[in-house]
N, C-alpha and C positions, 0 to 999 in steps of 0.2 A: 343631437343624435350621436350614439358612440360608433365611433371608426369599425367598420366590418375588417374581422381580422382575418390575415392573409395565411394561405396553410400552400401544402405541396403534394402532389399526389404522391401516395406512396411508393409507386412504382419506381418513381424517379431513386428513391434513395436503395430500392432494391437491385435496381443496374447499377449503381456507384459501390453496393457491397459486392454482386457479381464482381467487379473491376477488383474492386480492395481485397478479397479472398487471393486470389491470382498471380500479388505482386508481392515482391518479395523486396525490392529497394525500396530505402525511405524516402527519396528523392522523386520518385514515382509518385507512393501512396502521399507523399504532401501535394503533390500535382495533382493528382483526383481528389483530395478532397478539397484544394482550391476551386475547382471547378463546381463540385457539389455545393458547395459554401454560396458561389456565385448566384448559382439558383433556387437557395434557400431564401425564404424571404422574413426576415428578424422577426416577426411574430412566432415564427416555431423553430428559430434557430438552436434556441434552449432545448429542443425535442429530441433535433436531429442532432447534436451534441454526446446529448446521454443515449440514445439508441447506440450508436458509435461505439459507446465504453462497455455499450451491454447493458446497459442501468435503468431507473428509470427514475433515481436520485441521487443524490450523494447518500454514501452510506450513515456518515456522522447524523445523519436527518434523525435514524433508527425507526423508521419508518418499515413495514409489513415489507416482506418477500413475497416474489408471485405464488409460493405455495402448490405449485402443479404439480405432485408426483406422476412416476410413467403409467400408473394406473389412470388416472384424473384425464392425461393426455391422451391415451389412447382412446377413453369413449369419448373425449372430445373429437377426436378426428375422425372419429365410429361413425356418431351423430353428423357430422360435416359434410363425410362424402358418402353417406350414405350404404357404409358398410358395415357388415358384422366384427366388432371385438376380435374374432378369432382371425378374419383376413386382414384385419391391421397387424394383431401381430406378429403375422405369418411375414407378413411383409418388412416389418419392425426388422425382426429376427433375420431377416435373409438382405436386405439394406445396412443394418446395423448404423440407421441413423434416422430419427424420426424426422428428421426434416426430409429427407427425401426419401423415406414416405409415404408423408404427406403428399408431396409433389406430386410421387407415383399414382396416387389413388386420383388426386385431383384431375389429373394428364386423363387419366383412364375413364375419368365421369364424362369430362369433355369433350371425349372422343365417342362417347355412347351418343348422348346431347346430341350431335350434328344434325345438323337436317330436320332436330325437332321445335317446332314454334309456337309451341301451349303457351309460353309465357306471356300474361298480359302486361301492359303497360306499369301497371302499380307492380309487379311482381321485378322488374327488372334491376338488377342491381345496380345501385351504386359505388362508384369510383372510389377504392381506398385513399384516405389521404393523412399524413401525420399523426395531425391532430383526433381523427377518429382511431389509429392505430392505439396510441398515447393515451386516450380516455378511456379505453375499451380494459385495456392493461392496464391499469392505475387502478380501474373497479374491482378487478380480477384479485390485485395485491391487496386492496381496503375491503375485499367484502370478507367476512370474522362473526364467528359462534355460529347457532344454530340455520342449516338450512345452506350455511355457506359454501361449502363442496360440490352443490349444487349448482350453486349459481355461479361460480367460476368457470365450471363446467360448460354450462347455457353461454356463458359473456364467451369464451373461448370458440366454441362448436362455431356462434354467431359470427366472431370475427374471421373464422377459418373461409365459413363458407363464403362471404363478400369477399375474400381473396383470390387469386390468380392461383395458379400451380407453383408459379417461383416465389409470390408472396407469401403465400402460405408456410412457403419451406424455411424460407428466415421468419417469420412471425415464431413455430415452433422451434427453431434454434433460439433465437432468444428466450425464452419461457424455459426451456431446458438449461439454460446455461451456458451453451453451447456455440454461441455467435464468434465464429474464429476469424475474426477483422486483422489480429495483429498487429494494432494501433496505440500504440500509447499516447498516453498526453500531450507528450514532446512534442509530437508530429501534428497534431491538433492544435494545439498554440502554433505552429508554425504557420498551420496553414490559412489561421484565424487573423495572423499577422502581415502575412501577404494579402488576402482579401477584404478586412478592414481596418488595418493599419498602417495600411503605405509601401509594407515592405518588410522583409523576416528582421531589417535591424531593429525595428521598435517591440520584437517578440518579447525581452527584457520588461516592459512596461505588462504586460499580458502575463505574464508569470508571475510579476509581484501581485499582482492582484486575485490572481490564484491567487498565490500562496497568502493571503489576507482570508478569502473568503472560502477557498478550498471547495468551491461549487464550478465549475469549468462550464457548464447550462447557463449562468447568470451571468459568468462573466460576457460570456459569448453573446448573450441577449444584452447586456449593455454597451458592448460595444458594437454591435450591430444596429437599435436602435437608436445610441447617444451617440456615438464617435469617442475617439481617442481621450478628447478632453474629460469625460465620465469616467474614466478608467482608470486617470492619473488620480480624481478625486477619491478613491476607495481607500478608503484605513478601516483597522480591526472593527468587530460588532460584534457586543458581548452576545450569547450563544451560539457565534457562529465560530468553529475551532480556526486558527491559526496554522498552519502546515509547519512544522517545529525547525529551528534551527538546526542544522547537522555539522560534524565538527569534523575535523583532518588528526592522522594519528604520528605522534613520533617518539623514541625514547630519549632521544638526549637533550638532557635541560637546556644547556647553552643554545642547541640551534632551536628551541624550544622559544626561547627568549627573542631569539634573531629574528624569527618568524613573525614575532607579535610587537616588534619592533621596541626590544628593552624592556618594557617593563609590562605587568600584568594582573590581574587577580587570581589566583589559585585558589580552586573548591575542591573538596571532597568530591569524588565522582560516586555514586552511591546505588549496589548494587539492588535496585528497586522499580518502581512501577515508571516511568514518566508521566507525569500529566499536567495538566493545561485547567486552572480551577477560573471559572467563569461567574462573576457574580453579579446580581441584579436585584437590589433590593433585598427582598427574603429568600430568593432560589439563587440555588447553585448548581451548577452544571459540570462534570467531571468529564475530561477528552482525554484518551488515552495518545502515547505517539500516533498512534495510526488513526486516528482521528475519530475514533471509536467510544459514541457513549459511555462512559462507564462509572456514571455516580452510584447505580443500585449496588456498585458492590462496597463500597464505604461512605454508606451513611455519617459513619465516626466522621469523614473528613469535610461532610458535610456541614455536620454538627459545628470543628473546630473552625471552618472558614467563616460561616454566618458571625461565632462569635469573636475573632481574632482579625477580622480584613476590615480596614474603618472606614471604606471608601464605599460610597454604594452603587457604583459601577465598577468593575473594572475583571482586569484576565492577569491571570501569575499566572508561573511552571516552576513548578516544581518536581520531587522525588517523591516520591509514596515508598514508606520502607518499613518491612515487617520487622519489629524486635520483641526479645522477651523483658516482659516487665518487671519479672524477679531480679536479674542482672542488668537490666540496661544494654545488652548486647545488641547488636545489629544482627538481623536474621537474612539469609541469600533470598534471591526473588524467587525461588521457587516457593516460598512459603504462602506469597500472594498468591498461588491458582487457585488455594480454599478459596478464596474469596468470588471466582467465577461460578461460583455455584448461584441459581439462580434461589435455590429454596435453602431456610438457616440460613439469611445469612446472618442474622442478629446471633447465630451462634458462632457464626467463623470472626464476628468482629471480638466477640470474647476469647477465644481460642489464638487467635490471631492479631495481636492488633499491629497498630502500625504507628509512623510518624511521618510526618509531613518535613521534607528539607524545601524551602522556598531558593530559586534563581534569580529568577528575571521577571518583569514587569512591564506587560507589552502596552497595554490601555487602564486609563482610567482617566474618569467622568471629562468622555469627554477630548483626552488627545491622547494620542496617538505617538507611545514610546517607543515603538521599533525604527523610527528615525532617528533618535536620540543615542548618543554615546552611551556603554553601558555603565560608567560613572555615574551617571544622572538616572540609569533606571534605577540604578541596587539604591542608591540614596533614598529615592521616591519611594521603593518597596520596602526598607525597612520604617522610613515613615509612617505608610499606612496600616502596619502590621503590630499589631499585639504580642510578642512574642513570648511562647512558653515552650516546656519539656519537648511536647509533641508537635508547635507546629511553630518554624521557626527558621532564619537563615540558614544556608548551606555555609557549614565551617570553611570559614575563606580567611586567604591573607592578601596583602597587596606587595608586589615586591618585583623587583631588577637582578636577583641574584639567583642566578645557578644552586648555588651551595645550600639554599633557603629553599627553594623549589626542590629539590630532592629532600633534605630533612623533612620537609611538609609532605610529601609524597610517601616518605616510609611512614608518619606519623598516620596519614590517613589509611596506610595496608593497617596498620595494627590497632586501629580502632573498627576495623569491620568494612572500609570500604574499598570498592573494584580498585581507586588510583585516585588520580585529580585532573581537573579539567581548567587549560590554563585561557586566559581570554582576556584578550587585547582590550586596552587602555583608552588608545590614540585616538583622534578627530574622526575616522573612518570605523569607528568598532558597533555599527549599529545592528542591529535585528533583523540576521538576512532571512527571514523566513523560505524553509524550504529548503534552504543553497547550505551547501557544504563547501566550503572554506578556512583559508589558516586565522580565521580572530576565534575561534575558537580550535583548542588542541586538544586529545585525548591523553596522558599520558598513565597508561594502566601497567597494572602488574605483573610484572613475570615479559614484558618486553623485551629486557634485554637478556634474556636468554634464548637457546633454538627458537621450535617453535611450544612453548607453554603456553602464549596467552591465544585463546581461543578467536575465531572468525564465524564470521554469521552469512550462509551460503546461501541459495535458491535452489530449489529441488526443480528439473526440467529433464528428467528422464529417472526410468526404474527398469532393474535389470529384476525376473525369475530368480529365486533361490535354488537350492539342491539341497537332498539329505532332507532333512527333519527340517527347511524352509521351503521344501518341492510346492508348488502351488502358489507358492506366498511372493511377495517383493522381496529378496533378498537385503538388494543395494539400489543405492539413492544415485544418480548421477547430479551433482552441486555444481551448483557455478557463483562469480562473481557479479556484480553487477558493474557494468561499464555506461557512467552518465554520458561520457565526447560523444554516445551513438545510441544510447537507450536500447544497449544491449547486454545479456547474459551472456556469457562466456565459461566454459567451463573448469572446473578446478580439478573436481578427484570425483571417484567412488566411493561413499563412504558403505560399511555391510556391519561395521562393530559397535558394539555400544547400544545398541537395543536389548532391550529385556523382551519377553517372549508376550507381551501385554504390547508394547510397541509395535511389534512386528504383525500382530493380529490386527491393531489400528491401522495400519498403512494403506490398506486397502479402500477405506472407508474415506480417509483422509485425501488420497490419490483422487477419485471418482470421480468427482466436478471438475479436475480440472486435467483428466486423459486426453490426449488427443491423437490422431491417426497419422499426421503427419507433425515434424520439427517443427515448431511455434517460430512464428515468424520474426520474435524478437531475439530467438537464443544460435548463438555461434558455437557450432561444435561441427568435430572430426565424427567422434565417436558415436555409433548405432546403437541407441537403448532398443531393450524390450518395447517400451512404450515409450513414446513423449507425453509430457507434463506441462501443461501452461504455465510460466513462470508466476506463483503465487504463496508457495509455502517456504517459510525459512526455518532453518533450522541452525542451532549452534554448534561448531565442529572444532574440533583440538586433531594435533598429531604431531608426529616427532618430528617432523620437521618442512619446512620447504624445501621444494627440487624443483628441478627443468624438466619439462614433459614434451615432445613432438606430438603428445595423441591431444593434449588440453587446450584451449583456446586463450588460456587468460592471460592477457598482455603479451599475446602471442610476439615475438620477435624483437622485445621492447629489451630483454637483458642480451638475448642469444637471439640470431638468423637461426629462423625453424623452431621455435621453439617455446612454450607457453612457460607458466607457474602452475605447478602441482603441489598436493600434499602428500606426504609421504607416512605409510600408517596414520588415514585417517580414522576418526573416531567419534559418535554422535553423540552428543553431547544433552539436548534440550531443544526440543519448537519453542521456537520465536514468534508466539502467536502476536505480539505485541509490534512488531515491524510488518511492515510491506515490505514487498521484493526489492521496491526502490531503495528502502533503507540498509540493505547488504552489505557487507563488505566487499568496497568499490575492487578494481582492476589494481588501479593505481597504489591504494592504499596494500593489494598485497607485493605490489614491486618494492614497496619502501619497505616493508617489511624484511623480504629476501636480501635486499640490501644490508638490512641491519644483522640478520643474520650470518651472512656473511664478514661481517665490521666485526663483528664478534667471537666467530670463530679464527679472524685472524690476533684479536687478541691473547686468544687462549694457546694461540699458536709460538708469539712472541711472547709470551709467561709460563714455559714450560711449569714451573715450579707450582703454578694455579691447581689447585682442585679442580676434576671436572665429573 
C-alpha cells in the first residue's frame, strides 16, 4: 500500500502570511517561518516553499504563467460571492486591491448566510489545504487553447468559493502577482537550516545545493524528507541550470594578483549573452544568467554545440557574442535583443549571428567539476571541445605579472571586449556557484578613470515627471544591492538618458511590481511617488561618485551620516538578463569610490597630466 500523504490546511499558512506582511526585521520573519516550517509536514514542504516566493515553480522550468488577467479575475470573484461584475468593480476601484475585495464581498456573504441552514450535509464545505490550493493553481497555469479562459475561470471562482474571507484574499494576491511576503531566499534558507539542519551554521550546505539545483521546493523537500546527508549528496544535473558564479571588481593589476594569490588565468571578459549550454545526448538546453530558458533564441548555438561538444553529458558556460561576419568584429550585447524575438528568428540568426566564447566546465558524464580547481576544468573543457571560428575558448593567458595582465587587458579593449576576467589558480579556486568572491576578478574598462565605467542598479521607486513627462514616471529611484542583509539600498535618481519610446514603456514595465507601501527588502531615506518591488535592473553611467546624506548605500561605511551616490546620473540600458540579486553590490561601489578617489589624487600630484 502507498504511504497516505500528509498535507496542511491552508489556513495555517494564511495566519503565517498574516504574520510575514507585518514584519519588517529579518530576524523576526526567519522566526515565523521557523515556526511555520515546524508544522509543515515534508510531503508539501516543496509547496509551501514556492507559495512563499509567490511561484508555483522555478522559473528556468519555463513552464505556463497563471494567465489571469483583472478581467478573468473579476468574474471569477463575480461567480464566487455571488455578485454582479459591476459591484466587484465598484469595490475593486474603491479598495484598490483585489484581494481585499475579495475579502470584502466574502465578509459581506457571510454575514447574509448567518442563521441560514439550507445546507445539506453533501453541500458542506471542505477545509482548504496546500495541496488542494496547489493543484487547483497549477490547472489554472496548464489549462491552454480552446475553451481555456473558461475553465480557469471555473477552477478559480471554484477555489474562491471553498475559501474563507482571509483565504480568499491571498489566494487572489497570488494570482495577481501581488503576494507582498518580503521574503527572499536568504531568509528561507535560514530558516530551513534552523529547522532541519541543526542550526543556521550548516545554512552553507543548503545554499550550495540551491545554487546546484536552483529549485529552493526540492531542495526543501529533501531535506526535509532525507535529512542533511541527501543534501551533501547533490551535484549538477544536466537540464537543471546551475546558479552562475559572480565575480569581485578592481582596477589595479598588482593587488589584482594579490587577491588571487600570484598567479592566474586572464580571459577576455566579453561584451555578450551569458550562458550555461547543457547537453544530453541529441538535446540541448540554453540558460541564460538568470536561469532563464533561452535556447529558442539560437538554434545556430544549438546546432554548433550538438556538433563541437564530444562528451555526451555534460554543462559549459560560456559568452554568446554577436559579430559581423564581413569583418570579424565583435558586436556590443545590445545586438542580441533581435534575437528575443519570439517570431524570425531563423531571420535574426542571419541578420545577427553570433559566436560562442567557452569558460568553464561544471559537469560531465558523470562528475562533478565545480569541486575541482579551475586548472582541471579548462584542461577537461578544451578536451572535450572541437574547436572552430565560432565556438571556441575564451582568449586566456596564464600569468603572475602585473605588466602582462594590463598588456592583455588593453589587448582585449582593442579587440572588442568589455576588459578581462582574472581567476585564481590555487588549491581553493573551485566553482562557487552563486557566491561572489575574489577567485574570480572583473577588471573592465575605463575603471581607472572618475566614474566611466557603468553600474547595474535595481529600480525600487518612481518619481511623476513635469512639463512634456506630466502623467508619466519621470525618474527611477536605483539602488544597490547589499548581500551581508539581502537588502537594496539606495544610490541616485536617474531621469536622463531615455528616449521618449522609454519613457512610454515605463509604465508598463513598473505594473507587476508597484506597490503601496516601501518593500520590505529596500533601505531608503527618500519618498518616491510610488514604490517598486525590487525586480528590474537597469544600467547607469555618471560623472562621478559622491557622498549623499539622503542615499542609503553603504551608508556611513566611508563618512558618519552618509551614503554613496551618483552624481549626473544617466540610463543607460535594462538588464533584462540579471536578477536584482545580481546588481551591483554596496561594497563593490565603496571600492570603487575609493579608487576614485586614488585617482584623482594622482592627477593631483601630476599637475602636468592631461585631464
Amino acid at each position: 500500500m502507498s504511504q497516505v500523504q500528509r498535507d496542511l490546511p491552508f489556513r495555517v499558512i494564511v495566519d503565517f502570511f498574516k504574520k510575514l506582511e507585518t514584519t519588517t526585521a529579518r530576524t523576526q520573519l526567519t522566526a515565523i517561518l521557523v515556526n511555520l516550517f515546524k508544522q509543515t509536514p515534508p510531503d508539501v514542504i516543496d509547496k509551501v516553499v514556492y507559495l512563499i516566493q509567490a511561484r508555483l515553480w522555478p522559473d528556468w522550468k519555463g513552464l505556463p504563467e497563471l494567465g489571469i488577467a483583472e478581467k478573468l479575475l473579476i468574474k471569477a470573484i463575480s461567480l464566487s460571492t455571488n455578485s454582479s461584475e459591476k459591484v466587484v468593480e465598484e469595490i475593486l476601484k474603491s479598495k484598490g486591491d483585489a484581494g481585499l475585495a475579495v475579502e470584502a464581498l466574502k465578509t459581506r456573504s457571510l454575514e447574509k448566510s448567518k442563521g441560514v441552514t439550507l445546507f445539506t450535509f453533501a453541500e458542506k464545505k471542505q477545509e482548504l489545504t496546500v495541496n488542494k490550493v496547489y493543484e487547483v493553481l497549477t490547472r489554472i497555469a496548464l489549462a491552454q487553447g480552446e475553451g481555456s479562459k473558461d475553465l480557469k475561470i471555473r477552477l478559480l471562482a471554484g477555489l474562491l468559493s471553498d475559501a474563507n474571507p482571509e483565504e480568499a484574499k491571498y489566494i487572489v494576491r497570488f494570482v495577481e502577482g501581488k503576494l507582498r511576503l518580503g521574503i527572499g531566499d536568504a531568509t528561507i534558507m535560514d530558516a530551513l537550516s534552523i529547522v532541519y539542519a541543526g542550526g543556521a551554521h550548516l545554512r552553507p550546505l543548503i545554499e550550495r545545493a540551491y545554487n546546484l539545483r536552483a529549485d529552493l521546493g526540492e531542495v526543501a523537500k529533501i531535506l526535509a524528507s532525507q535529512g542533511v546527508e541527501a543534501i551533501k549528496q547533490i551535484t549538477p544535473m544536466v537540464g537543471i541550470p546551475i546558479r552562475p558564479m559572480l565575480a569581485e571588481r578592481l582596477s589595479d593589476p598588482k593587488e589584482i594578483l594579490e587577491k588571487v594569490e600570484g598567479e592566474a588565468f586572464v580571459e577576455f571578459k566579453y561584451d555578450g549573452e551569458r550562458a550555461q549550454i547543457h547537453k544530453d545526448g541529441n538535446k540541448i538546453v540554453i540558460y541564460s544568467r538568470r536561469l532563464e530558458n533561452i535556447t529558442h533564441q539560437y538554434p545556430d548555438v544549438v546546432e554548433m554545440a550538438l556538433k563541437n561538444i564530444k562528451a555526451e553529458k555534460a554543462i559549459l558556460e560560456g559568452e554568446i557574442v554577436a559579430y559581423d561576419p564581413s569583418t570579424g568584429e565583435l558586436k556590443p550585447f545590445q545586438e542580441l535583443m533581435h534575437r528575443k524575438r519570439k517570431y524570425d528568428i531563423h531571420v535574426a540568426v542571419k541578420e545577427n549571428p553570433v559566436k560562442v566564447f567557452l569558460f568553464d566546465l561544471l559537469y560531465e558524464e558523470g562528475v562533478d567539476y565545480t569541486v575541482k580547481r579551475l586548472i582541471e576544468r579548462r584542461k577537461r573543457l578544451e578536451e572535450i571541445i572541437v574547436q572552430t571560428e565560432e565556438f571556441r575558448v575564451a582568449e586566456y593567458i596564464r600569468t603572475s605579472d602585473p605588466g602582462e595582465l594590463e598588456k592583455f587587458f588593453l589587448q582585449a579593449i582593442s579587440e572588442g571586449a568589455e576588459g578581462v576576467m582574472v581567476k585564481a589558480l590555487h588549491e581553493g579556486s573551485v566553482y562557487q556557484a552563486g557566491t561572489r568572491g575574489w577567485l574570480w576578478i572583473k577588471f573592465k574598462r575605463d575603471y581607472r578613470s572618475e566614474m566611466v565605467d557603468t553600474v547595474d542598479l535595481v529600480v525600487v521607486g518612481a518619481f511623476y515627471g513635469r512639463g512634456r513627462r506630466g502623467g508619466k514616471f519621470g525618474t527611477l529611484l536605483m539602488a544597490s544591492y547589499n548581500p551581508s542583509n539581502d537588502t537594496f539600498e539606495t544610490v541616485c535618481k536617474v531621469g536622463s538618458g531615455f528616449t521618449d519610446e522609454d519613457l512610454d514603456k515605463i509604465p508598463e514595465l513598473l505594473k507587476p511590481f508597484i506597490r503601496d507601501r516601501k518593500p520590505l527588502r529596500v533601505v531608503a531615506e527618500m519618498e518616491p511617488d510610488v514604490w517598486v518591488e525590487p525586480a528590474l535592473v537597469a544600467e547607469i553611467i555618471g560623472a562621478e561618485l559622491t557622498l549623499s546624506p539622503i542615499h542609503t548605500c553603504a551608508y556611513g561605511k566611508i563618512k558618519p551620516e552618509a551614503g554613496i551616490s551618483i552624481r549626473f546620473p544617466r540610463f543607460i540600458r535594462w538588464r533584462d538578463d540579471k536578477k536584482p540579486e545580481d546588481a551591483t553590490t554596496s561594497d563593490e561601489l565603496v571600492e570603487m569610490y575609493k579608487l576614485q578617489l586614488k585617482r584623482i589624487g594622482e592627477k593631483v600630484a601630476q599637475p602636468g597630466e592631461e585631464t
